[in-house]
N, C-alpha and C positions, 0 to 999 in steps of 0.2 A: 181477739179479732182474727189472728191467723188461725187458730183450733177449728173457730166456726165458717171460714174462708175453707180448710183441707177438709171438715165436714160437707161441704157443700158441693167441692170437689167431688169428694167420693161417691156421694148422691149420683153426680149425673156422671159419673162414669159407669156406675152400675143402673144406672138406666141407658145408656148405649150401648153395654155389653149384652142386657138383658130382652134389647128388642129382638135380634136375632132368633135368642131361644124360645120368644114367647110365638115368634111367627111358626117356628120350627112343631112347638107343640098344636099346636091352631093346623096344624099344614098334616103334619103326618099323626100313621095311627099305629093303636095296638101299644107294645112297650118301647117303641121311639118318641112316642105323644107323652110319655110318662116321666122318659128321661130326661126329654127336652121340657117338661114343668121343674121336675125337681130342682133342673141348672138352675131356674129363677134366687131361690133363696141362698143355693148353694154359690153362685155369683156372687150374693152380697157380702157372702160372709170373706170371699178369696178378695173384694175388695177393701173390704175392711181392714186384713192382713198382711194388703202389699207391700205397707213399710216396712214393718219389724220384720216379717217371716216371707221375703221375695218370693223363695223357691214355694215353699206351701201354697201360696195365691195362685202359682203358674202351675202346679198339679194338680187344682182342681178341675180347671178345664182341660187339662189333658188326658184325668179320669173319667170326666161324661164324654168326652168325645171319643174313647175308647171304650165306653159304655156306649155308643149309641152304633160305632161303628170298627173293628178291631182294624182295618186300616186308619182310622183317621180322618176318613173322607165327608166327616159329620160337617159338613157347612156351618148349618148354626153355631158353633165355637169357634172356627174360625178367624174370628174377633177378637176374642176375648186371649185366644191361646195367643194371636200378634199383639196385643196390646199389654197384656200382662206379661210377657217375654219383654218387651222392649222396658217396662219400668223393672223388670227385674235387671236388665244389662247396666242400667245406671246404681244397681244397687250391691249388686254378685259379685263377687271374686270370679276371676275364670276358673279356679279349676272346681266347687263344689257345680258351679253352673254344668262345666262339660260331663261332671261324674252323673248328673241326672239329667242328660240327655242321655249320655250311654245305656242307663238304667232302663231309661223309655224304651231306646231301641231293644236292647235284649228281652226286657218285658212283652214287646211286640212281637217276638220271633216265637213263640211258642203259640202266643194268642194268633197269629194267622194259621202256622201250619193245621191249628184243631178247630179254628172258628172259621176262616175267612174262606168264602167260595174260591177264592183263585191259590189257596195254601201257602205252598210260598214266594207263589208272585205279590199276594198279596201284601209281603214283609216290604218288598220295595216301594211297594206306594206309600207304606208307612213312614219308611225312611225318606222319602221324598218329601213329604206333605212337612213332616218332622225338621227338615233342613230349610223349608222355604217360610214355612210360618210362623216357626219356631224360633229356630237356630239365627237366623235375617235378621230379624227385629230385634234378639236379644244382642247381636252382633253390634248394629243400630246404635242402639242403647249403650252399648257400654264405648262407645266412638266419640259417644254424645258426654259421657262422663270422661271419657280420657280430656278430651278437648275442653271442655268447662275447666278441669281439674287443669291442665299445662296452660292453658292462659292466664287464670288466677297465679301459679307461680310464677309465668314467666314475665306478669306484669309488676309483682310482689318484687320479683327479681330487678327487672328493668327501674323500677321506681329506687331501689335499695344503690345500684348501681350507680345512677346517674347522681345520688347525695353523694355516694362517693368520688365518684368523678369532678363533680363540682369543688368539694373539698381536695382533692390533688391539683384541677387547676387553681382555685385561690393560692396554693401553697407554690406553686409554681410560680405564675401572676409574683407573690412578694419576693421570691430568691429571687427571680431578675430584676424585680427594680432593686434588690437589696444590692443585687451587680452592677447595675446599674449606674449605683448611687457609688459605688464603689471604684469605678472607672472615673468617674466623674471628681471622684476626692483625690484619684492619682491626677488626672488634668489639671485641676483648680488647684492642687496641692504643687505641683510644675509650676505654675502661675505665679501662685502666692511666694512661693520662696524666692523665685527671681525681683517678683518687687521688692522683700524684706532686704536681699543682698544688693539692691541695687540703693533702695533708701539709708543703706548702711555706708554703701558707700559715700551717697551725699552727706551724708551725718557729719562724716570725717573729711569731707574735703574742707582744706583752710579754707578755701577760695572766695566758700559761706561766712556770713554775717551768723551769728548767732541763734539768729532770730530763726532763721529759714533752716539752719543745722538743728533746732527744738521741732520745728514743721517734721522734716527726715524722719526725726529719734520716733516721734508721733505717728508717721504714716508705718515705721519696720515695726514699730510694738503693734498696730493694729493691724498689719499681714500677718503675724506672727499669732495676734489672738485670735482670726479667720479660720486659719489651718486647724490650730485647735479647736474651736465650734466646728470645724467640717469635720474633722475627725469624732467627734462624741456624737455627731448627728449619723455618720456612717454606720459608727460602732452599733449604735441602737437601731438604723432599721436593717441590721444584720443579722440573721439567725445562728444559733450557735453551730452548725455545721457550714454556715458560709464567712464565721467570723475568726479573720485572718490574726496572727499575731500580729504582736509592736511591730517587729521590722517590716512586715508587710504594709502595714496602713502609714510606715513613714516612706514607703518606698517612692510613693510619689516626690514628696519631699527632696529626695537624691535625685532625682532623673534628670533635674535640671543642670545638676554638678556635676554628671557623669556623664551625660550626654551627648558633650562631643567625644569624651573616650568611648564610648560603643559607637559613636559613627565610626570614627576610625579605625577600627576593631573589622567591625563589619565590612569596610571599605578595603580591608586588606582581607579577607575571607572572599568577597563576589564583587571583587574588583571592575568586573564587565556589567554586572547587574546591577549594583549599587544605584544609579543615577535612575534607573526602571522603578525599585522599588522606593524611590524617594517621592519622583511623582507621582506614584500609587496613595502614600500617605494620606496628603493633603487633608489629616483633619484637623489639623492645629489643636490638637489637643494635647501634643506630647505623647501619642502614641508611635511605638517605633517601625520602622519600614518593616519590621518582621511579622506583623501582624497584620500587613496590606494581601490583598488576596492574592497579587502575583505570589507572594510571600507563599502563602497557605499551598497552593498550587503547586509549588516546585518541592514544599514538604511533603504534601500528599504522594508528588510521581516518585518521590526519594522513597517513600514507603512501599513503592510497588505499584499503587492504583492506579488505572489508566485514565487521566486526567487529560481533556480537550479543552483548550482554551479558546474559545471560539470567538470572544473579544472583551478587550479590555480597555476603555477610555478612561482618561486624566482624570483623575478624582480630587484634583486640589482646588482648594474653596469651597468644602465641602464644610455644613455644620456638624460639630463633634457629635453630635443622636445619628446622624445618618452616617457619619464613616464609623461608628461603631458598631452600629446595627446589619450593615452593607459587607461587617467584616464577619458578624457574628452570623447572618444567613451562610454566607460561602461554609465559614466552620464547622456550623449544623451539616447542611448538605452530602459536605465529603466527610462527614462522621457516618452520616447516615447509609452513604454508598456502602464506607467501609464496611459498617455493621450489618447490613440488611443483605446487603447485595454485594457480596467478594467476587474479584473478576468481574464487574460489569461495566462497562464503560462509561468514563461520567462524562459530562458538558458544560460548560461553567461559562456563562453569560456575563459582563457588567458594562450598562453602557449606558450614557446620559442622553434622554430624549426629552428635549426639552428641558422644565420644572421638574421632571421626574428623572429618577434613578432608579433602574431596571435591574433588579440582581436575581441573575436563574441557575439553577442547579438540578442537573435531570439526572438520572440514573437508569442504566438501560437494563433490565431482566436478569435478577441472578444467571452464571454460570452453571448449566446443569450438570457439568463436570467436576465443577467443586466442591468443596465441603458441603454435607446434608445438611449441618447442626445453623440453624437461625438463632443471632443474636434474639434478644426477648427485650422489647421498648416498653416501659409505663406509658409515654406517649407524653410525660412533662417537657422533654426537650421543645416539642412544636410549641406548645403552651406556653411556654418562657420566652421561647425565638416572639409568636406572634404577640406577648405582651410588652419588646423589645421593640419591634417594628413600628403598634400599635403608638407610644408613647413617641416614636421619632415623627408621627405623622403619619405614617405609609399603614401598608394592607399586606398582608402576607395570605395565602394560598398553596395550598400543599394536599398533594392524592394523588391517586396514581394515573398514568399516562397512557392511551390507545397504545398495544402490543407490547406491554408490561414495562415494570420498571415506574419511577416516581418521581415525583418532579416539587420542588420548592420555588418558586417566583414572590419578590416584593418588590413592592414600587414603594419608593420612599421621596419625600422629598428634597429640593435640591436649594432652597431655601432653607433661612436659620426660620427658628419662632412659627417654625408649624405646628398647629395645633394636634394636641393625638384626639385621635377616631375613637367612636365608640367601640368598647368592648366586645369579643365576638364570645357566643355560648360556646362550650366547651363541643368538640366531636363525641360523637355517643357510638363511641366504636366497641365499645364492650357489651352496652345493654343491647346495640342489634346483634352482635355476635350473638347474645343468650337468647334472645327473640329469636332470630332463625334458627337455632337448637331445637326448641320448643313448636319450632314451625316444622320442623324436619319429623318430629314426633308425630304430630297429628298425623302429618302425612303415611308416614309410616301403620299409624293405627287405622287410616285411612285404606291402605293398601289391604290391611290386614283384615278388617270387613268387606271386602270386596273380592281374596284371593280365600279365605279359608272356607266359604261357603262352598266356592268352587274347586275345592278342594277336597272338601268333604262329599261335593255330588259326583267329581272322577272317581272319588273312592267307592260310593254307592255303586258307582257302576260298575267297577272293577269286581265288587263284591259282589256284582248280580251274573257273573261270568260262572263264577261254580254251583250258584245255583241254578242256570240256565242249565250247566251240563248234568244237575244233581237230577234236575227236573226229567229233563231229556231222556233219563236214563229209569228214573221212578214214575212215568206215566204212561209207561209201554201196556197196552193191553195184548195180551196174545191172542193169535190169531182163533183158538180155540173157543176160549171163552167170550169172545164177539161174538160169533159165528151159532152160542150156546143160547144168547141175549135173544128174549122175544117180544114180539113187539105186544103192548099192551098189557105189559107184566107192571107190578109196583115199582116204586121208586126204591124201595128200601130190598125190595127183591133183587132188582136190579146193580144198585151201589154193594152190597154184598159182595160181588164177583168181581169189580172195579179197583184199578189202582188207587191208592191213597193221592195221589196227586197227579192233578188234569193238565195240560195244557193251557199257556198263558193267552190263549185264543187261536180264532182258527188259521189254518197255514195259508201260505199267499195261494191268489187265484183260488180260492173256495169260493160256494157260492153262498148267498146271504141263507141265511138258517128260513125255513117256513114259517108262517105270518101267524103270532098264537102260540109259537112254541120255543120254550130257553132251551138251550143247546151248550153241550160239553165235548170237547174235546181229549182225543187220547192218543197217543203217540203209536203210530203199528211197528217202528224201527226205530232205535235211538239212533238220533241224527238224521231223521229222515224226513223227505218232504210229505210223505203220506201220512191221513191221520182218520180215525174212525171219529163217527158224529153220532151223536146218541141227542136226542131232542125227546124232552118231556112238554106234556101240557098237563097240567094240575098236577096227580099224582101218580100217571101213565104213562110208559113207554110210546111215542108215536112214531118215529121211524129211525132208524138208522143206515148212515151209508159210509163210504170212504170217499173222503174229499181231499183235492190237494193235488191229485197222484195226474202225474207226466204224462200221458200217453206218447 
């Protein structure tokens, strides 16, 4: 089906290319009526050949049109020379393409100066016709393949990408609930061991009947068998680069034992701040004031970064998903200043409106003064943060800010047993990166049809500078041999005594040539405004003057 679909193609291509030449043989006479039939068969065969052998399909109509006319000015090909240039551009390399345009052009510099009435003015019309019919379309064509060609990869790419992408955030997605889960076994693990030591204690109080000291012994063995089940349940949704040793996963376990010696600890360290970062707490979870954002905050300025506290409400009564989450945005944030943007000045928001908890962290414009070298992000930290947020209830948001610089905001909420949100699709901040590569390409090849034509005709023109002056200089007739010139002498009598090369028409202010007779020009001065007129009718001398000249 496709064979007989490109056959049928090719049929009527070569019947659009071939109207042209059949009007052209119909139209004109003698051996232009001969050249423009022969194009007929010769067309079918340059289409037949346009797949495999590009360049050969686009020489042939470049050979009758220089058989029909050694400038190129043959209309009826025309067609064929833009249309079979433009599917050779989707098919050529540039440079065999450029070597047989070159070829053409030097080809034509010889076949004007000995064939063409205007010599070597006529080489410029060649290269002109050559750049706009030719050259264009094949330009066209190969714009049209570059573009086909970088969308196909850069969609190959983008598709390639965004599996990948997908698979970094699932992997991310599970490390935080793996931390998650693991925050949560130091809390409940706090929990649990105060009930075991506290049911241990009833165990042993005389005070107890028997009975209700066997209740005790009963509630510390099954705190005791909790911790254990949260522990084995940790340990498995924990990957092995997020899975901590024994003394880590019992550490929750201690914090209840130890935990008035680090208050007091801390209490002799920030004696004036202590009572600040205590109300900061409030997640009842056994997390310690050092990890409240006040906390975060006075480490971050301790490290240097210019940290604005812009405000900070009571966070106590808060459910342990949202002061963990509320602690782990701020962390994000001032990581993220650090790394992205050294020297920039951060902001750090938290404040309870309403049912919601508003935690923002903006970043104002790298320092242009500072370090050049950019930390380098996977982009899992947001993806972990908003599957952290996501699961406490709340929404997270993050990208950059009017007059640069980046900004983190989540609303969480200020209730226990909020439900988490659905899922958000991952940022596709890599596949559009490669997208607009692939955009910037086109464009660029876009440019690049557009600026080399024009490129190529400044250069025409620059090259018709030395043979203006070549001309100039080789189309002098002397005053003698005009003067020798009789009127109604042969044509070949006449050319005889004539410079090889005429004038590219007549000089300004001439007057129109007589009605019935072709007329040639000859330079009486190089570089001069005067010029002699020699007008034939058939194969006769009929007058000549000197036109042009100043009085």
């Amino acid at each position: 089906m496709t064979g007989r679909l490109g056959r049928h193609r090719g049929v009527v291509l070569w019947l659009l290319l071939a109207v042209p030449a059949l009007a052209g043989a119909l139209v004109l006479e003698g051996r232009e009526a001969l050249v423009s039939a022969a194009g007929l068969p010769l067309l079918g065969v340059a289409v037949t050949v346009r797949r495999r052998w590009p360049l050969v399909a686009l020489a042939v109509p470049v050979a009758l049109g220089l058989a029909l006319d050694v400038e190129l000015l043959a209309a009826p090909y025309w067609p064929a020379l833009a249309v079979l240039a433009f599917l050779a551009g989707g098919r050529v390399a540039a440079r065999p393409a450029l070597w047989f345009f070159a070829a053409v052009g030097a080809a034509g510099l010889p076949l004007c100066a000995f064939l063409s009435p205007d010599r070597l003015w006529g080489w410029s019309s060649l290269l002109i016709i050559l750049l706009l019919v030719v050259v264009v379309p094949w330009q066209l064509g190969r714009y049209r393949r570059q573009y086909a060609a970088l969308a196909r990869a850069g969609w190959r790419l983008a598709d390639r990408m965004e599996r990948e992408q997908r698979a970094v955030a699932a992997q991310a997605r599970m490390r935080e609930r793996a931390r998650i889960a693991g925050d949560m076994h130091d809390s409940l693990g706090h929990d649990l061991t105060l009930m075991a030591m506290r049911a241990a204690a009833l165990q042993l109080d005389p005070a107890l009947d028997p009975r209700h000291q066997a209740v005790a012994a009963e509630l510390r063995a099954a705190a005791a068998e909790a911790t254990e089940r949260l522990r084995d349940i940790v340990g498995v949704l924990r990957t092995d680069d997020d899975r901590p040793g024994d003394d880590q996963l019992h550490a929750g376990e201690h914090d209840g034992e130890h935990a008035g010696e680090r208050g007091d600890e801390r209490g002799d360290e920030h004696d004036g701040e202590r009572g600040d970062e205590q109300g900061d707490d409030g997640s009842g979870g056994g997390r310690s004031a050092a990890g409240s954002p006040l906390a975060l905050v006075r480490r971050a300025r301790a490290a240097g970064l210019a940290v604005d506290l812009e405000r900070l409400d009571d966070l106590a009564g808060l459910p342990p998903m949202t002061a963990l989450a509320a602690h782990r945005v701020v962390q994000e944030g001032l990581t993220n200043a650090a790394k992205h943007a050294p020297g920039a000045p951060v902001r750090v928001r938290v404040s309870r409106e309403g049912g919601t908890l508003l935690v923002a962290v903006a970043n104002g414009p790298a320092d242009a003064s500072g370090p050049v070298a950019r930390a380098v992000s996977g982009g899992a930290g947001l993806v972990g943060l908003d599957e952290r947020v996501r699961l406490a209830g709340g929404a997270l948001r993050a990208g950059l800010v009017s007059g640069g610089g980046f900004e983190v905001v989540a609303e969480l909420p200020t209730e226990a047993n909020a439900a988490a949100r659905p899922a958000t699709e991952p940022v596709r901040g890599t596949s559009a990166t490669e997208l607009a590569r692939a955009e910037r390409e086109v464009r660029r090849g876009l440019a690049q049809t557009v600026m080399v034509p024009l490129a190529v005709l400044a250069g025409i023109l620059l090259l018709m500078i030395p043979v203006w002056l070549l001309s100039s200089s080789l189309s002098v007739l002397p005053r003698g041999t005009y003067d020798g010139l009789t009127v109604g002498a042969t044509r070949g009598e006449v050319e005889a005594h004539l410079p090889a090369v005429t004038m590219d028409g007549p000089p300004d202010g001439a007057p129109p040539p007589p009605a019935g007779e072709s007329c040639v020009y000859y330079t009486v001065r190089a570089f001069d405004d005067d010029a002699y007129r020699l007008c034939f009718a058939g194969d006769r001398l009929r007058s000549k003057a000197v036109v042009g000249r100043r009085e």
